[in-house]
Z-matrix of the N, CA and C atoms (Angstrom, degrees):
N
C 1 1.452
C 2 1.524 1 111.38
N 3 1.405 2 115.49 1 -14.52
C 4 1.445 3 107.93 2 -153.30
C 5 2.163 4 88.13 3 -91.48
N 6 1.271 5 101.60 4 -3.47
C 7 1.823 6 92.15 5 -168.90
C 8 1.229 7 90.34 6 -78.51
N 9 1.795 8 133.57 7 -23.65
C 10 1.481 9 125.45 8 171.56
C 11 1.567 10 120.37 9 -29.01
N 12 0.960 11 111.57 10 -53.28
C 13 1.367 12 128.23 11 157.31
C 14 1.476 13 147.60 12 -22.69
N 15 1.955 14 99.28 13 -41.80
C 16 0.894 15 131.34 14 178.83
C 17 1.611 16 128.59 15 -93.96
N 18 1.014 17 110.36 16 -33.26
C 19 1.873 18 130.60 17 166.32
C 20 1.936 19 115.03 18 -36.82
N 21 1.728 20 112.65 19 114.42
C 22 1.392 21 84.61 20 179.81
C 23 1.825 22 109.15 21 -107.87
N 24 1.750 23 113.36 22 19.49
C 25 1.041 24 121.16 23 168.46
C 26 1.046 25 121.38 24 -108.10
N 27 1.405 26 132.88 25 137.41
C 28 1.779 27 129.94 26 168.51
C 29 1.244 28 104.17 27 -32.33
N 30 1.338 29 120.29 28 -106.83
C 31 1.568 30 158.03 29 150.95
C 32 2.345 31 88.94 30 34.39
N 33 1.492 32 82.32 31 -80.80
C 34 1.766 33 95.73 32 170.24
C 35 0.969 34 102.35 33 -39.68
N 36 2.031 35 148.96 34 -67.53
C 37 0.987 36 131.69 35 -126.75
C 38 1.792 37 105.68 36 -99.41
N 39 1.849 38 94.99 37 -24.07
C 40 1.676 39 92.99 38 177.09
C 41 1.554 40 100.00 39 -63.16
N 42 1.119 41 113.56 40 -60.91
C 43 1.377 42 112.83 41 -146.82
C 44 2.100 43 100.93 42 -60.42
N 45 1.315 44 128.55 43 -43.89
C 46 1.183 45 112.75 44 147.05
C 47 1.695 46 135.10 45 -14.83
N 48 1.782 47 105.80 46 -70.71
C 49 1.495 48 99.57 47 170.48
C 50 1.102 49 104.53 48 -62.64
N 51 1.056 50 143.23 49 -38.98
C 52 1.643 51 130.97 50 -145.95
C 53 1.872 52 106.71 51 -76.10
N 54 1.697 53 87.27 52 -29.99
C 55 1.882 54 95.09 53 -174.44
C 56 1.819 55 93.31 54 -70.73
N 57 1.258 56 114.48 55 -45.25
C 58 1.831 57 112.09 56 -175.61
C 59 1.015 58 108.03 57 -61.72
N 60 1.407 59 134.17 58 -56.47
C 61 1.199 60 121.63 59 159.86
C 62 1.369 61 136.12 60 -41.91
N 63 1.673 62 118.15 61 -26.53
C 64 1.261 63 89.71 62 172.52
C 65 1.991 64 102.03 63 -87.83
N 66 1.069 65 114.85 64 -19.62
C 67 1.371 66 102.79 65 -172.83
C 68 1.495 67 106.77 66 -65.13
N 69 0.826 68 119.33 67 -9.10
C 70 1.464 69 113.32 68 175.15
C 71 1.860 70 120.04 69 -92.71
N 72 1.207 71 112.80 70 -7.32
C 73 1.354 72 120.06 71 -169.43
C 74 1.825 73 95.22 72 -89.06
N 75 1.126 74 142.58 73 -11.66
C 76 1.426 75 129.45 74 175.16
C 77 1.490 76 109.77 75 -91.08
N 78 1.503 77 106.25 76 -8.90
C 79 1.591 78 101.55 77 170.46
C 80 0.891 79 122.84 78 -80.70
N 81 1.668 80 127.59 79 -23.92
C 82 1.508 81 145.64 80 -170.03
C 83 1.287 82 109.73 81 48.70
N 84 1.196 83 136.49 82 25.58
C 85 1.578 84 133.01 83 170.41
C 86 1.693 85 100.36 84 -88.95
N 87 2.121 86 77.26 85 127.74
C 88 1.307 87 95.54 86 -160.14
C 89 2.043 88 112.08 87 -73.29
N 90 1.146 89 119.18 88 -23.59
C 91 1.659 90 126.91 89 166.67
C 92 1.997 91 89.89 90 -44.31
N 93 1.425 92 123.24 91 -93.35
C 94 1.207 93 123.72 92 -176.93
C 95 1.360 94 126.93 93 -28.23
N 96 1.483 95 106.18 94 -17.67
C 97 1.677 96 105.96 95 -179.53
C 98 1.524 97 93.10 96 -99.74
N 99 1.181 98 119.48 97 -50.37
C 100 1.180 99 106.78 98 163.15
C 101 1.743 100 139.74 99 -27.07
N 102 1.158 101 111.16 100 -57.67
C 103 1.563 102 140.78 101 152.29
C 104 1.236 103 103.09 102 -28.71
N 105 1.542 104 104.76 103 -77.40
C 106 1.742 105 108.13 104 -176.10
C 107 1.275 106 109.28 105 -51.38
N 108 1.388 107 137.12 106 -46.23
C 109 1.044 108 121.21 107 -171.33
C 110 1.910 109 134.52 108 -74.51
N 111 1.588 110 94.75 109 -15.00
C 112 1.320 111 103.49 110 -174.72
C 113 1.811 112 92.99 111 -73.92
N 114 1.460 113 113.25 112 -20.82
C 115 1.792 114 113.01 113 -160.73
C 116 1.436 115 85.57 114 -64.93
N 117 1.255 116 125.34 115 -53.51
C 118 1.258 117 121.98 116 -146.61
C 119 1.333 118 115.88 117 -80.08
N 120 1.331 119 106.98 118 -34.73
C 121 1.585 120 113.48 119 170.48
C 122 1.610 121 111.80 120 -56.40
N 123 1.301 122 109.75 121 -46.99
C 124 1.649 123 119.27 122 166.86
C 125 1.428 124 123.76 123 -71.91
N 126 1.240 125 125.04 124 14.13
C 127 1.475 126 142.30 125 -159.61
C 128 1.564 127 95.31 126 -62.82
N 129 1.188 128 109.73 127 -55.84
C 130 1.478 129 126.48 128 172.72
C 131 1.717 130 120.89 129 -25.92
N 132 0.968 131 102.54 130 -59.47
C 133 1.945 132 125.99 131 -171.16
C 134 1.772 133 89.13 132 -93.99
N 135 1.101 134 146.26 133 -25.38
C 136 1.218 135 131.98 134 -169.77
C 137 1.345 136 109.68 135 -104.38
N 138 1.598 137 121.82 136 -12.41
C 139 1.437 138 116.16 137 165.21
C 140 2.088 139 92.24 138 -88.55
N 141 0.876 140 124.08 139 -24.57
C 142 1.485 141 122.65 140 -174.77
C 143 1.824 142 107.63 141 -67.43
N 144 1.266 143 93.13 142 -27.42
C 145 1.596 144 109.37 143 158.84
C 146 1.605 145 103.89 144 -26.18
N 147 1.653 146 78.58 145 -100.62
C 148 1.651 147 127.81 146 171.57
C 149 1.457 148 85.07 147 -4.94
N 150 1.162 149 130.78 148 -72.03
C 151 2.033 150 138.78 149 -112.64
C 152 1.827 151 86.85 150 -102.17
N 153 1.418 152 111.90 151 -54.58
C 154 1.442 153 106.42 152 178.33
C 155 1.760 154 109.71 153 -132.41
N 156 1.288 155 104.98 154 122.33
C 157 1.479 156 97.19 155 -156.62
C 158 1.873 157 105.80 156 -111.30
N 159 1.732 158 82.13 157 83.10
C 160 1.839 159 108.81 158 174.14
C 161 1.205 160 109.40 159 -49.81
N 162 1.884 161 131.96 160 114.61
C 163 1.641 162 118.16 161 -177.02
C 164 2.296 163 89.03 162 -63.08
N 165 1.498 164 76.04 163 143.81
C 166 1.965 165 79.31 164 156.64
C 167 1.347 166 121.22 165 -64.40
N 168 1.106 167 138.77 166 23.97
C 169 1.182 168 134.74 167 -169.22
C 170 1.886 169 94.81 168 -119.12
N 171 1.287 170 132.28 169 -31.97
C 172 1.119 171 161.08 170 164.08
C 173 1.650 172 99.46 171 -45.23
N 174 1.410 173 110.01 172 -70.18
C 175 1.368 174 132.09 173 -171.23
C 176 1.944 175 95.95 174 -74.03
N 177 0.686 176 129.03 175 -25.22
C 178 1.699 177 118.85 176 -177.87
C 179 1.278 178 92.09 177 -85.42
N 180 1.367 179 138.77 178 -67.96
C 181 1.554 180 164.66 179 159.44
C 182 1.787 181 82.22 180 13.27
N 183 1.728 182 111.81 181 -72.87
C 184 1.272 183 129.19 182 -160.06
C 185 1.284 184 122.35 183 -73.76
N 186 1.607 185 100.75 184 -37.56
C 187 1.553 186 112.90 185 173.98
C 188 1.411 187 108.49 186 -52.01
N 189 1.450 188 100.85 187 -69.66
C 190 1.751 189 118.68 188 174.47
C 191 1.287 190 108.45 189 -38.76
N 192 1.208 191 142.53 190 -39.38
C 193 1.861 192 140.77 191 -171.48
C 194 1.470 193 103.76 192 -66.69
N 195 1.618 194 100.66 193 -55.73
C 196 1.322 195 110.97 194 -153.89
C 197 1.930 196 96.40 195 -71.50
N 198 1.232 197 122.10 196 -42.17
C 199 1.397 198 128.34 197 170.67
C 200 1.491 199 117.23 198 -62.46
N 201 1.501 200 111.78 199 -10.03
C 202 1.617 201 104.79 200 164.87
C 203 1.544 202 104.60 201 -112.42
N 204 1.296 203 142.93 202 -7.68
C 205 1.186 204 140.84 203 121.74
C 206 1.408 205 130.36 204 -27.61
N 207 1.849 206 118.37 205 -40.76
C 208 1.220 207 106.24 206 165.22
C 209 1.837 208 126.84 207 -83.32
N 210 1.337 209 99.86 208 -13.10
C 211 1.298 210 115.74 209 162.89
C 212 1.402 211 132.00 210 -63.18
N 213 0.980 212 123.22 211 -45.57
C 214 1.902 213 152.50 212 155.83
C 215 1.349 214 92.36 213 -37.89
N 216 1.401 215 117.17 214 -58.09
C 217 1.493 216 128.55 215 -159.03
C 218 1.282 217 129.99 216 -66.09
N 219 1.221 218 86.45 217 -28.09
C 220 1.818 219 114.55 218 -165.63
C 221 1.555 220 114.64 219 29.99
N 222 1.658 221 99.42 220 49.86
C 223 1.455 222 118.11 221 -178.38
C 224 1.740 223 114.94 222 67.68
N 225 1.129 224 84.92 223 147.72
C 226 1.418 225 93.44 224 -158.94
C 227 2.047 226 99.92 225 -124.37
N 228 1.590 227 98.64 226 134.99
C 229 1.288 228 100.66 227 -166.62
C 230 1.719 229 102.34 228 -81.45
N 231 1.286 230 142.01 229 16.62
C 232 1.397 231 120.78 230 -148.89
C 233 1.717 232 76.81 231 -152.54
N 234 1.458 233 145.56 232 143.03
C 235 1.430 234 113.09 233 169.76
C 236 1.848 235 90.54 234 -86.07
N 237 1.353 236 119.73 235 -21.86
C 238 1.085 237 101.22 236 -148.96
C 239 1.754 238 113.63 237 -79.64
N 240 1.366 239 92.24 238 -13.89
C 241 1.444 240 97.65 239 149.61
C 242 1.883 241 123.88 240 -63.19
N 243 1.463 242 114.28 241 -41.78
C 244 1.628 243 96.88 242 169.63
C 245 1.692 244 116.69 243 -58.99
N 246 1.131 245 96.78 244 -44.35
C 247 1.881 246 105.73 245 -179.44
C 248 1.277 247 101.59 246 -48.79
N 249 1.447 248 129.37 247 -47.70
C 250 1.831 249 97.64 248 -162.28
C 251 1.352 250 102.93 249 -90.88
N 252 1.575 251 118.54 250 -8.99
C 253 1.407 252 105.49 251 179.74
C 254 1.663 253 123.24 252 -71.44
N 255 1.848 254 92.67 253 -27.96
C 256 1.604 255 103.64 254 172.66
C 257 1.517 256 104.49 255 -72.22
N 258 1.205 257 121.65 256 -16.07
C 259 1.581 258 112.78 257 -178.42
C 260 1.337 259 123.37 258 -55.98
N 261 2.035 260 81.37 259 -59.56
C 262 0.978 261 108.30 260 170.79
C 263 1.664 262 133.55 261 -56.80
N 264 0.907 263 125.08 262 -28.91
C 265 1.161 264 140.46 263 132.53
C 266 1.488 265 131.67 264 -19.86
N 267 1.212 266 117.80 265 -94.12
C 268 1.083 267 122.79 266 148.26
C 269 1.913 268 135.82 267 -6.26
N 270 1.514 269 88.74 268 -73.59
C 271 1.841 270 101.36 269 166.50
C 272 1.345 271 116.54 270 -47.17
N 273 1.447 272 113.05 271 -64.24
C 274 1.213 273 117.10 272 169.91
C 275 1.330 274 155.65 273 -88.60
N 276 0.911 275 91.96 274 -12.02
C 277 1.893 276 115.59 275 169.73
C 278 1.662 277 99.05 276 55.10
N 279 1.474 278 109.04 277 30.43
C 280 1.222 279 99.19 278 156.93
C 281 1.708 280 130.78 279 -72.54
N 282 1.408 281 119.58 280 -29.17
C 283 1.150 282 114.92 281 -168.55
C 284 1.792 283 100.26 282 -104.76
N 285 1.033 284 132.72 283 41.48
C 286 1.146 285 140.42 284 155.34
C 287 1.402 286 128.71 285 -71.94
N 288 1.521 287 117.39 286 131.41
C 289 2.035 288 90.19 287 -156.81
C 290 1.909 289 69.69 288 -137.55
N 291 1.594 290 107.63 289 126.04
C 292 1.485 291 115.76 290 166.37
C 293 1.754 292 91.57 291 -103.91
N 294 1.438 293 95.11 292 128.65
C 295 1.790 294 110.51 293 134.80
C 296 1.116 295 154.79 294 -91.40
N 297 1.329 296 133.09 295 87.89
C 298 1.251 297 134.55 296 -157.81
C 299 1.444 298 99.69 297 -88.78
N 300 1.704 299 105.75 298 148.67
C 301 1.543 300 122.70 299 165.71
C 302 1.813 301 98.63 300 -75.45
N 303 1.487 302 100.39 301 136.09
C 304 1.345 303 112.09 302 144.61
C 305 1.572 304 113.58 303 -40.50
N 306 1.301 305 113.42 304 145.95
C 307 1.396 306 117.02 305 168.46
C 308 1.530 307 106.86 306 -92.63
């Protein structure tokens, strides 16, 4: 599973899941069907993989901002007020706050 990962064409990467997936359907273990099914529902974001290949460390980076943005916020009545602040955000890396340990 982990060469999923590795593919820098669609075409290559469906036909990969699609072969694991089927090797996995004569076992009927229900965790693996499970598995398969979350791929496919996410099929979307995992060929977007494929197309531009964001390290996860990038994607936590953002998750984490935008989740201490909603914290700051203590929710926000308008979304389109959260959106430009994450934009804003984002562009500028002004509201970025690092904590460093004392040495």
């Amino acid at each position: 599973m982990d060469r999923l990962w590795t593919y820098r064409y669609e075409g290559a990467m469906m036909r990969y899941l699609h072969n694991w997936m089927d090797q996995l359907r004569w076992q009927r273990l229900k965790p693996f069907e499970k598995l398969a099914q979350m791929l496919v529902d996410h099929l979307e974001g995992i060929l977007n993989y494929c197309r531009t290949k964001v390290p996860m460390g990038v994607v936590e980076s953002v998750n984490g901002n935008i989740k201490s943005l909603l914290r700051r916020g203590r929710g926000y009545k308008i979304s389109i007020t959260f959106l430009l602040k994450a934009q804003r955000m984002a562009a500028t890396k002004t509201e970025f706050v690092v904590f460093r340990k004392a040495a």
